[in-house]
Backbone as CSV, one residue per row, in Angstrom:
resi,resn,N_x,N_y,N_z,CA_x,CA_y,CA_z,C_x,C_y,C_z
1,UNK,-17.445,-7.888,-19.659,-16.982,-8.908,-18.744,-15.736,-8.442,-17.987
2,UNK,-14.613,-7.954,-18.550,-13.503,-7.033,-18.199,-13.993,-6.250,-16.982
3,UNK,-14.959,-5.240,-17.364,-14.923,-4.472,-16.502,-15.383,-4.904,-15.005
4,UNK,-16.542,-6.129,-15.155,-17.294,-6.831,-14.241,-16.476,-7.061,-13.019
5,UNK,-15.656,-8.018,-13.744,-14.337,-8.760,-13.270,-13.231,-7.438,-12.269
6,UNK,-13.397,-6.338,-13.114,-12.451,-5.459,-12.280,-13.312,-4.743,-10.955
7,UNK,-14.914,-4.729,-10.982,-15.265,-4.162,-10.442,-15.583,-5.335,-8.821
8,UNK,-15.504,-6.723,-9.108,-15.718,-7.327,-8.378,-14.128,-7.338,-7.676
9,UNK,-13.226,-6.995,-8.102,-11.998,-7.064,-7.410,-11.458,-5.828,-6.603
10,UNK,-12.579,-4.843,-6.992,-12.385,-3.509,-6.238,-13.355,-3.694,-5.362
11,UNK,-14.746,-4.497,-5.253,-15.144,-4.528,-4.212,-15.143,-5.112,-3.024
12,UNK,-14.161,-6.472,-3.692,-13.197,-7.472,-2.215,-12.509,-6.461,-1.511
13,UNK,-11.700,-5.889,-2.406,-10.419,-4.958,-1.521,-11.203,-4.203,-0.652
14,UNK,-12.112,-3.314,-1.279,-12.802,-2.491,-0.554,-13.234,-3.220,0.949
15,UNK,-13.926,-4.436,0.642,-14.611,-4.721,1.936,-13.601,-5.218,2.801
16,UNK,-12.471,-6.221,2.637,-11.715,-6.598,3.268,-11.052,-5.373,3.727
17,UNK,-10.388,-4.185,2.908,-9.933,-2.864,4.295,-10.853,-2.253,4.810
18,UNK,-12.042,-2.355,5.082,-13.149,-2.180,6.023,-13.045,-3.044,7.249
19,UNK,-12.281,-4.116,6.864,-11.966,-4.847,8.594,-10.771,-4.142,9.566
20,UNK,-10.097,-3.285,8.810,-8.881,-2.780,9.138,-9.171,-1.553,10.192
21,UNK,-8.859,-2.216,11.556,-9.214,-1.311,12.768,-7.982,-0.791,13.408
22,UNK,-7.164,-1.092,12.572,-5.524,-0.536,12.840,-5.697,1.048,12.632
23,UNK,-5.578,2.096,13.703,-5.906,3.384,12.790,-4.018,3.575,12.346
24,UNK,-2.980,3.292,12.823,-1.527,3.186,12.778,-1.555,2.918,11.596
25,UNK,-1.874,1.937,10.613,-1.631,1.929,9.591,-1.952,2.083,8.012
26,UNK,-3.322,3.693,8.500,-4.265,3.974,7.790,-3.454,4.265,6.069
27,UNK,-2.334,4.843,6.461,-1.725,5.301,5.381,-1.184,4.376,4.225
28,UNK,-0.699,2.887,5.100,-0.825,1.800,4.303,-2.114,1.206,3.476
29,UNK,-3.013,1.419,4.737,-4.500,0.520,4.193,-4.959,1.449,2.729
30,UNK,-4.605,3.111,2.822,-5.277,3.816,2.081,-4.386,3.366,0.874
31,UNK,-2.794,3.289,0.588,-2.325,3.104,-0.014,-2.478,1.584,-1.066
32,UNK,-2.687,0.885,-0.302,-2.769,-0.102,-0.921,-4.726,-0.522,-1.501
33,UNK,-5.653,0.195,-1.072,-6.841,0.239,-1.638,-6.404,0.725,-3.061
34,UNK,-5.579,1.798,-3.037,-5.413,2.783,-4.281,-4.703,1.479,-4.847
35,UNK,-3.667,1.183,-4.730,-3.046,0.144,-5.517,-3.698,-1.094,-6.515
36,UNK,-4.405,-1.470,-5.298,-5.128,-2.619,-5.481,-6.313,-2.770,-6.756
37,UNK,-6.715,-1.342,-6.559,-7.986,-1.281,-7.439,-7.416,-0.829,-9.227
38,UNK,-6.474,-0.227,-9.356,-5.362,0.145,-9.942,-5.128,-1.248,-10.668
39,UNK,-4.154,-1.847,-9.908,-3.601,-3.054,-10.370,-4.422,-3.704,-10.621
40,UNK,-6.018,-4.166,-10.090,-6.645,-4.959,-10.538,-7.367,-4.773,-11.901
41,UNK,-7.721,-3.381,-12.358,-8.083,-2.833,-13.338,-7.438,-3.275,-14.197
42,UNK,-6.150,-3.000,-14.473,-4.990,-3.373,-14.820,-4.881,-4.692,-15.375
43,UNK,-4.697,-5.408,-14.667,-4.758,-7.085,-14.670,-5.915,-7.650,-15.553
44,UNK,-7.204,-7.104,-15.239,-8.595,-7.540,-16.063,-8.827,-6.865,-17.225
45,UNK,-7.373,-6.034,-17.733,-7.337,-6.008,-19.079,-6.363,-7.284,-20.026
46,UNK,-6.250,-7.723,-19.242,-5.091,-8.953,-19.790,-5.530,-10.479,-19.830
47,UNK,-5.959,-10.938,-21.030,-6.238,-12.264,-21.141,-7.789,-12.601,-21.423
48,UNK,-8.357,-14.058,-21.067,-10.119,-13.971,-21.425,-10.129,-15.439,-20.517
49,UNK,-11.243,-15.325,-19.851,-11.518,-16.715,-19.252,-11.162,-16.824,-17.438
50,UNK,-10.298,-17.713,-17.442,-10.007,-18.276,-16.431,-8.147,-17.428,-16.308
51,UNK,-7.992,-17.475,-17.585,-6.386,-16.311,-17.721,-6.464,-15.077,-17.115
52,UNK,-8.326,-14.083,-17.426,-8.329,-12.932,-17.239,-8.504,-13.058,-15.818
53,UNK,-9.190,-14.220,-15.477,-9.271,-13.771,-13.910,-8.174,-13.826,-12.946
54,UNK,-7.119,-14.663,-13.136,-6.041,-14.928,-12.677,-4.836,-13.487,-12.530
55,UNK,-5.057,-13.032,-14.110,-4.688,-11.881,-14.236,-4.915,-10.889,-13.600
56,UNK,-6.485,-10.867,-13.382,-6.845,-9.709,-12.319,-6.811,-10.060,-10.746
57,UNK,-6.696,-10.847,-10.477,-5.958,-11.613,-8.899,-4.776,-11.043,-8.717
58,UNK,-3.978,-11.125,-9.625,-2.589,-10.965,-9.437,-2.092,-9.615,-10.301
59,UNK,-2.697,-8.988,-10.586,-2.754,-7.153,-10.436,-3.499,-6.621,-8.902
60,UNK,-4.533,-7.176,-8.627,-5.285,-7.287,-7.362,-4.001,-6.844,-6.225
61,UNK,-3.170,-8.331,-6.224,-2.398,-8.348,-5.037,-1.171,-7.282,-5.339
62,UNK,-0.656,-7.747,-6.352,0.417,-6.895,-6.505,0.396,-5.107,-6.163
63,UNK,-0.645,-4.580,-6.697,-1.293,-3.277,-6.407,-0.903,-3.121,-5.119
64,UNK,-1.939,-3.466,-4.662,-2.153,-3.841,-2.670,-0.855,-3.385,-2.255
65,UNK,0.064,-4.544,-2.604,1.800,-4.874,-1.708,1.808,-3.230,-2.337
66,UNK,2.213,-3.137,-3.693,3.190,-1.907,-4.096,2.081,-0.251,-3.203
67,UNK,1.082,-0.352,-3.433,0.409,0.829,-2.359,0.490,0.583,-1.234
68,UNK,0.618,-0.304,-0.120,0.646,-0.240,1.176,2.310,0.178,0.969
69,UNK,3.405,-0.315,-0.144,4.506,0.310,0.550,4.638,1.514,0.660
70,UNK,3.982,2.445,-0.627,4.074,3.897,-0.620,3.238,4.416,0.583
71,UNK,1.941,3.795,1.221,1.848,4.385,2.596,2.739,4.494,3.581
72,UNK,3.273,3.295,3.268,4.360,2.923,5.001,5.329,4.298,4.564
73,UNK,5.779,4.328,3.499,6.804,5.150,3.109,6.578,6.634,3.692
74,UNK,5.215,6.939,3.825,4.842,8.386,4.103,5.072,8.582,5.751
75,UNK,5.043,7.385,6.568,5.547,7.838,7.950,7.062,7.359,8.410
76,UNK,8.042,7.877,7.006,9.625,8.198,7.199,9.546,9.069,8.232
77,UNK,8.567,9.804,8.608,8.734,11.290,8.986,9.142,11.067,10.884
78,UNK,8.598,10.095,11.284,8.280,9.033,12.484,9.823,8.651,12.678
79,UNK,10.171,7.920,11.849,11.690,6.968,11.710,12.678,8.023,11.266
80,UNK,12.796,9.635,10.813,13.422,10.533,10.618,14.226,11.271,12.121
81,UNK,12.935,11.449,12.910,13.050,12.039,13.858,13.681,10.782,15.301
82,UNK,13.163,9.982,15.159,13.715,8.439,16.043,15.132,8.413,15.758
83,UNK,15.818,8.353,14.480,17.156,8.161,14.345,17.588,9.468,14.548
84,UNK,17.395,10.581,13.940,17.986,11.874,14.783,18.106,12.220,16.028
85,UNK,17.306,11.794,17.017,17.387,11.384,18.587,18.715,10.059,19.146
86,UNK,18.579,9.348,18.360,19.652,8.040,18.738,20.673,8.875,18.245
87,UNK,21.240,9.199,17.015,22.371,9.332,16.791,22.813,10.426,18.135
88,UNK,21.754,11.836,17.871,22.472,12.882,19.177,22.741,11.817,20.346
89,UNK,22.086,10.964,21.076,21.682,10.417,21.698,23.353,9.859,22.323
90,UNK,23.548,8.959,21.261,24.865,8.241,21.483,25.895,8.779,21.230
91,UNK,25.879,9.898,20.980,27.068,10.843,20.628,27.360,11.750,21.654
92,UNK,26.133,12.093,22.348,26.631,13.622,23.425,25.980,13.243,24.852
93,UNK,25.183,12.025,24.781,24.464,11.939,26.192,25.033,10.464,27.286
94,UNK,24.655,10.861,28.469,25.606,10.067,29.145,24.815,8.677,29.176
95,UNK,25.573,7.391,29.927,24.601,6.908,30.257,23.357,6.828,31.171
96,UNK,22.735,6.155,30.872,20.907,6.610,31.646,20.504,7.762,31.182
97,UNK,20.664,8.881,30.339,20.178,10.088,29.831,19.333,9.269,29.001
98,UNK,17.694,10.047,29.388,16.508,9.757,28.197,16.589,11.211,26.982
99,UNK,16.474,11.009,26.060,16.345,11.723,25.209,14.597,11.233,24.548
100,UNK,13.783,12.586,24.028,12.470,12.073,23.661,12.297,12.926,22.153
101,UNK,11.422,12.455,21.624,11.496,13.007,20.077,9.596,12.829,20.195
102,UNK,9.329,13.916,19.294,7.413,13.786,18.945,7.661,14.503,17.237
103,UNK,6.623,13.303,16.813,6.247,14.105,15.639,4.992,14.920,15.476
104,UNK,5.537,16.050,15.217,3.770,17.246,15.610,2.890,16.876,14.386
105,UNK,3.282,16.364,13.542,2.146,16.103,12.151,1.595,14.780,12.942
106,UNK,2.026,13.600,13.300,1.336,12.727,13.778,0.650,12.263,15.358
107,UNK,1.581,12.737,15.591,1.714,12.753,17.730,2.312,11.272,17.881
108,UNK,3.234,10.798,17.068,4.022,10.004,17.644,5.224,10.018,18.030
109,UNK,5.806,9.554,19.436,6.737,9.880,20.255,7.783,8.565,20.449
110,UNK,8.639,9.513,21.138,9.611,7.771,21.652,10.634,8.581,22.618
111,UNK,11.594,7.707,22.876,12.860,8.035,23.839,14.016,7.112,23.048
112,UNK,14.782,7.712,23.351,15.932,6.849,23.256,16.976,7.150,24.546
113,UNK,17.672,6.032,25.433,18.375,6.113,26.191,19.504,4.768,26.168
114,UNK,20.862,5.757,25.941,21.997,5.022,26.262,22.322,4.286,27.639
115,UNK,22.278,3.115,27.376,22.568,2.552,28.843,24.155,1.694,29.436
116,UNK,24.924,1.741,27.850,26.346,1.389,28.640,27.138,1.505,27.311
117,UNK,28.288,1.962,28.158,29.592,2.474,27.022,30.535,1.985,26.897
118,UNK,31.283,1.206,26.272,32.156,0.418,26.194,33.028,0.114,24.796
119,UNK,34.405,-0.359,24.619,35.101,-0.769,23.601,35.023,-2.417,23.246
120,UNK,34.412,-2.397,21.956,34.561,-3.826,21.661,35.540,-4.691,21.048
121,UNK,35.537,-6.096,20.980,37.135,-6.406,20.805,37.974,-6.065,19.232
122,UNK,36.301,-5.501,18.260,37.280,-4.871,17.379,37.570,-3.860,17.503
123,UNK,37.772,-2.898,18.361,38.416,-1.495,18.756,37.175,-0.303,18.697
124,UNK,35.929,-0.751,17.934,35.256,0.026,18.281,34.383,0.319,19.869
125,UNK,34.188,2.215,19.156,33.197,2.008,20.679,31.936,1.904,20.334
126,UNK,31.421,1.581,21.233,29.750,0.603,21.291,29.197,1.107,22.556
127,UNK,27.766,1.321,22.428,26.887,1.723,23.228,25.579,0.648,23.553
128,UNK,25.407,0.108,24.373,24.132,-0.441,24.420,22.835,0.865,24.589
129,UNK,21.713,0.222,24.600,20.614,0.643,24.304,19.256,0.806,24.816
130,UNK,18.246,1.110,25.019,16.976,1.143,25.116,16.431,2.039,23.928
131,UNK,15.619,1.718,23.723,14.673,2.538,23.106,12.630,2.611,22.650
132,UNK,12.005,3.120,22.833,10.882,2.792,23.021,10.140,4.060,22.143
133,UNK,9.126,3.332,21.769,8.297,4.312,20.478,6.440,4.576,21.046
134,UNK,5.894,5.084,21.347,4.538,4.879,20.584,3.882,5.497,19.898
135,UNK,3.306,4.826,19.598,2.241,5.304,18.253,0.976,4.753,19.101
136,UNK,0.092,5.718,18.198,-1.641,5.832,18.731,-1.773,4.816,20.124
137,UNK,-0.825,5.187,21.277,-0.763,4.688,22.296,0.072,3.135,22.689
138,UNK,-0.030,2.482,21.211,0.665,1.450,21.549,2.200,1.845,22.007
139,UNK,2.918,0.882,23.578,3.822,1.162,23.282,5.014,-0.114,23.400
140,UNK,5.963,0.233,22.303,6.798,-0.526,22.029,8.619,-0.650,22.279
141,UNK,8.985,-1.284,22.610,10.033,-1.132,23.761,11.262,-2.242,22.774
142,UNK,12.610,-1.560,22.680,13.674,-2.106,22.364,14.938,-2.276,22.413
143,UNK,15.708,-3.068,23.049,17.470,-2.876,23.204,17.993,-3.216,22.314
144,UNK,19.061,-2.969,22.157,19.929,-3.169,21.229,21.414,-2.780,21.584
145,UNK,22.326,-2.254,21.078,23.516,-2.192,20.415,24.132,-1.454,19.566
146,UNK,24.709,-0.450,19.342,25.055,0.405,18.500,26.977,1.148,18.658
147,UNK,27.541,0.767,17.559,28.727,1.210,17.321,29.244,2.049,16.372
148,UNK,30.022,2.865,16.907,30.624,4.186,15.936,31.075,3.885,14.822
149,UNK,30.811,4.094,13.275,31.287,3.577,12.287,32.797,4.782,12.478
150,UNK,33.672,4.603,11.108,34.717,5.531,10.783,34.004,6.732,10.368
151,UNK,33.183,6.943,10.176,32.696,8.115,9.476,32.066,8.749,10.562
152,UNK,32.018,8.231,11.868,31.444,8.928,12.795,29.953,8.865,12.984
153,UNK,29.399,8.207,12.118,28.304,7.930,12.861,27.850,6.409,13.375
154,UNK,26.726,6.407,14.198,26.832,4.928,14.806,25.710,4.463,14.200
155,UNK,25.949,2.762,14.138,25.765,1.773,13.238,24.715,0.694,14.136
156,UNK,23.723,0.395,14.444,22.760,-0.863,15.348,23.676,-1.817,14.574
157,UNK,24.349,-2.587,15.778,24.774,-3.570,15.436,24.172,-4.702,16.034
158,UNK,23.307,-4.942,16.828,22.046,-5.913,17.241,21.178,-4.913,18.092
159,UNK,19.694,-5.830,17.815,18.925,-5.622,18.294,18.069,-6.529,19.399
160,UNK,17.716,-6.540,20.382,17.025,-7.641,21.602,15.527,-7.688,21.630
């Protein structure tokens, strides 16, 4: 019955990330299949009845969340290269200078461009912002705000 129970909870997951036409967030979807089936296994060793199934629901989900985070986690590589562009960015380039960043493992790109320089009334300096990303073509566009901490590097202090 255990195993029944686990195998019917690996085959929801399964079919439900079969709807997943996001190819952007394959690394999540893959991650959290692994999780899911994992945790649900997991779960439908715990309890008998209406307990075990509950149990395996909630290994089910939990799985899921904790593997889609270790996917998301694998495209740091994306958000590595984005903040290494902003920081040079706001440190050595003027305003209106585009700066562009690509990741060659994925082919996702962006810009970052400083668009105004100024002292704010707590004595720091502050840069406003643009910045824009895409991934598998989507593209996504953002201002913001960013100020020099003491340590010299700068800090998003809002985002638009």
């Amino acid at each position: 019955m255990k195993s029944k129970i686990a195998c019917i909870a690996v085959a929801l997951t399964l079919g439900l990330a079969a709807c997943e036409t996001n190819t952007a967030g394959q690394k999540e979807v893959g991650g959290a299949l692994i999780g899911a089936a994992v945790g649900g296994l997991l779960g439908s060793q715990i309890g008998g009845g209406a307990g075990q199934l509950a149990a395996t629901a909630g290994g089910t989900l939990l799985g899921a969340y904790l593997g889609s985070e270790v996917g998301r986690s694998l495209d740091k590589s994306d958000r590595l290269y984005a903040e290494r562009t902003a920081q040079r960015s706001l440190e050595s380039s003027r305003s209106g200078t585009t700066s562009t960043w690509v990741n060659p493992d994925t082919q996702h790109s962006g810009t970052f461009t400083p668009t105004n320089t100024y002292r704010s009334a707590d004595g720091l300096d502050c840069r406003d912002y643009q910045q824009r990303v895409i991934i598998d073509g989507r593209d996504e566009l953002a201002t913001g705000t960013a100020c020099r901490q003491a340590d010299g590097t700068w800090r998003i202090v809002n985002t638009r």
